[in-house]
Backbone as CSV, one residue per row, in Angstrom:
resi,resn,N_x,N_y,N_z,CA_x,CA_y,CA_z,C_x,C_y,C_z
1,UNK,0.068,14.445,12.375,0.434,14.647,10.987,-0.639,15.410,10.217
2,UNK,-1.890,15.423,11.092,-3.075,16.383,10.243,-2.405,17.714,9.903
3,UNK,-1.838,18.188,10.283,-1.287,19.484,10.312,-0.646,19.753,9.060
4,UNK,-0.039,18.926,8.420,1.212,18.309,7.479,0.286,18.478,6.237
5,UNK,-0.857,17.528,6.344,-1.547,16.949,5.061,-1.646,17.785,3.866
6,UNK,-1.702,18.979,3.713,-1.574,19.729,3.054,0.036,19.479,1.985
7,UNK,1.422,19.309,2.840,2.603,19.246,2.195,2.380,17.902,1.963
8,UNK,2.083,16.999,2.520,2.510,15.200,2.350,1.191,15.057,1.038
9,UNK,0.739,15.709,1.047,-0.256,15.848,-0.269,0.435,16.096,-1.870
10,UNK,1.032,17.291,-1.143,1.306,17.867,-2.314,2.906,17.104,-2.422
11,UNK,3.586,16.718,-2.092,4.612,15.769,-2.263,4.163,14.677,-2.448
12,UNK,3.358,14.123,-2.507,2.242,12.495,-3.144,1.999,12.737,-4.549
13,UNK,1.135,14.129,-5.094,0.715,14.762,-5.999,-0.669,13.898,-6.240
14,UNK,-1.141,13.441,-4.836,-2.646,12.884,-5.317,-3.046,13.260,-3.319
15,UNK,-4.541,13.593,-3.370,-5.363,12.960,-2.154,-5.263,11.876,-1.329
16,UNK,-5.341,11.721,0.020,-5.315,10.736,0.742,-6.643,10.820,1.646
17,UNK,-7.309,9.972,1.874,-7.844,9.892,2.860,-7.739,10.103,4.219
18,UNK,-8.000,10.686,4.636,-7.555,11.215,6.742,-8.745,11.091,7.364
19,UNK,-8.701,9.881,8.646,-9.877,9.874,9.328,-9.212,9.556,10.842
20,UNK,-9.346,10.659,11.812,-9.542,11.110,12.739,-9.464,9.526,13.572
21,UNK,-8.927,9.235,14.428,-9.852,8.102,15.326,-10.512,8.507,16.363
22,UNK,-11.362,7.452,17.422,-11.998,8.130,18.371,-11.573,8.827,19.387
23,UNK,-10.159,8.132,20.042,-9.760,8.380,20.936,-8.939,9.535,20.943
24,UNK,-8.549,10.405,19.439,-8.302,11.417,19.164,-6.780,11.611,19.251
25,UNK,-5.975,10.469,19.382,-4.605,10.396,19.305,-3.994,10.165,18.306
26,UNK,-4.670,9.286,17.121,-4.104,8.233,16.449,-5.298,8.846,15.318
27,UNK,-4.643,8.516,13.663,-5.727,8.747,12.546,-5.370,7.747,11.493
28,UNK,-5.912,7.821,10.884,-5.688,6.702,9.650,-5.686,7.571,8.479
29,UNK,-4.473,6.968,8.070,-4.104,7.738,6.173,-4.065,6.585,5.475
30,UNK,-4.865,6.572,4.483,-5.143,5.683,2.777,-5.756,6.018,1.903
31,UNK,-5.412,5.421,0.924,-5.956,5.505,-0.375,-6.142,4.278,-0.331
32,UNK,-7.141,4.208,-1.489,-7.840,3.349,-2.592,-7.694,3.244,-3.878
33,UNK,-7.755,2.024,-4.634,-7.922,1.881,-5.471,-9.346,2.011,-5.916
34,UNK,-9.997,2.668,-7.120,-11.314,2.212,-7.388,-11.794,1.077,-7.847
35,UNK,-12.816,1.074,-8.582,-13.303,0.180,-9.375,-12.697,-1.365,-9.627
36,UNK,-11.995,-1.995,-8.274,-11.151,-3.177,-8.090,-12.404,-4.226,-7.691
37,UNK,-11.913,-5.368,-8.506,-12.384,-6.369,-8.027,-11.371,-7.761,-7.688
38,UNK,-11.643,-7.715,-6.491,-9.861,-8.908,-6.027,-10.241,-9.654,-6.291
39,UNK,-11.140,-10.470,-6.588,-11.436,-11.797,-6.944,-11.266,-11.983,-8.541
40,UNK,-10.544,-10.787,-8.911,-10.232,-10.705,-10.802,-8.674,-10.894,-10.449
41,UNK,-8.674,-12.222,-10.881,-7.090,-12.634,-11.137,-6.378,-12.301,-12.167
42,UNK,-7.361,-11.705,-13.093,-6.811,-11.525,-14.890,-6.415,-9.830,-13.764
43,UNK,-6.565,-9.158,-13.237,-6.283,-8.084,-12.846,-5.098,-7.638,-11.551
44,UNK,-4.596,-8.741,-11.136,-3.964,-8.998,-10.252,-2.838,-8.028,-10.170
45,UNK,-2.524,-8.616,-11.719,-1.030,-7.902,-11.763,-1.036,-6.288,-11.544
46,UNK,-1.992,-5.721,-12.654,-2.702,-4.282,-12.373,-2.512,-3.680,-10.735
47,UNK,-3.531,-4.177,-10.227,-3.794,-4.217,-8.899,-2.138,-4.445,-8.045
48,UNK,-1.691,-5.368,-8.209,-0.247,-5.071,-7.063,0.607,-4.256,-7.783
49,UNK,0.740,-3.747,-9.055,1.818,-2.668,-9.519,1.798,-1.718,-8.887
50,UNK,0.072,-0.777,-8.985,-0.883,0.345,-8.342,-0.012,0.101,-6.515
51,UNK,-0.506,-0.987,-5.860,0.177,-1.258,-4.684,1.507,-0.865,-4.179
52,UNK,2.495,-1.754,-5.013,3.417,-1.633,-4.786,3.962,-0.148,-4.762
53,UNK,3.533,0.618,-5.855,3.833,1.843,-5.899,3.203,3.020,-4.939
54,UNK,2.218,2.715,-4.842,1.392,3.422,-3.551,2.525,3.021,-2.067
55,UNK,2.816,2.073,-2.189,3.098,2.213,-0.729,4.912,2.652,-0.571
56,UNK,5.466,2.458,-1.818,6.642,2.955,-2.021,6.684,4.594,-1.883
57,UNK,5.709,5.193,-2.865,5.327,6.613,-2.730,5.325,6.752,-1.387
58,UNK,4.400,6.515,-0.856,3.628,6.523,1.007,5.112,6.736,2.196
59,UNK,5.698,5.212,1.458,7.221,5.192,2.428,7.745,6.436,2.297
60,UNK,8.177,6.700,0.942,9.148,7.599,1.050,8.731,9.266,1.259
61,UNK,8.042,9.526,1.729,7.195,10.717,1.912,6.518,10.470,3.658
62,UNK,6.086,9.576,4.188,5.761,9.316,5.368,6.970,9.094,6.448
63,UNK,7.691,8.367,6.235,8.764,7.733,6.515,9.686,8.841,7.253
64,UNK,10.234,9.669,6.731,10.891,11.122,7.354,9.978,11.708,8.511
65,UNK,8.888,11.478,8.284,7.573,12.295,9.027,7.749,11.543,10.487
66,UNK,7.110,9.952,10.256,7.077,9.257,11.369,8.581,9.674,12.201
67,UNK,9.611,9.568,11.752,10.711,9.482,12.563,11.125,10.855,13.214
68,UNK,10.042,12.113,12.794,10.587,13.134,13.526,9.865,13.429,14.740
69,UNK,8.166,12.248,14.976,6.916,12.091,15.961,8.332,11.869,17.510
70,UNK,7.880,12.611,18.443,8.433,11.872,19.746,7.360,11.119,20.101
71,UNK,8.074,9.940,20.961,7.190,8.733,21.339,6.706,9.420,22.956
72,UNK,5.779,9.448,23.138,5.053,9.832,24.465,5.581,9.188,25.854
């Protein structure tokens, strides 16, 4: 999907993180939240809205991607 990151970017309309793994098959895509502190319950709600929506975004933009990968 490194190849992609450029469109799955720009269909996100924010940066993701991409880190390579070792074995050079497999990579990891995320984001972050900043300046979070989980142990702030007064912030909770904040914090899983940001979530929820991140990973809804993620689905629906990743989701088409994964299912066009052939399985090896």
């Amino acid at each position: 999907m490194l190849e992609q990151k450029e469109e799955i970017e720009t269909a996100l309309g924010y940066k993701l993180n991409w880190e390579e793994l070792p074995e050079g098959t497999d990579s990891r895509i995320s984001i972050s939240l900043e300046d979070v502190d989980v142990a702030d319950r007064s912030d909770w709600k904040r914090q899983h809205e940001w979530l929820a929506r991140k990973l809804n975004e993620l689905h629906r933009v990743l989701s088409p991607k994964v299912q066009e990968l052939e399985a090896p």
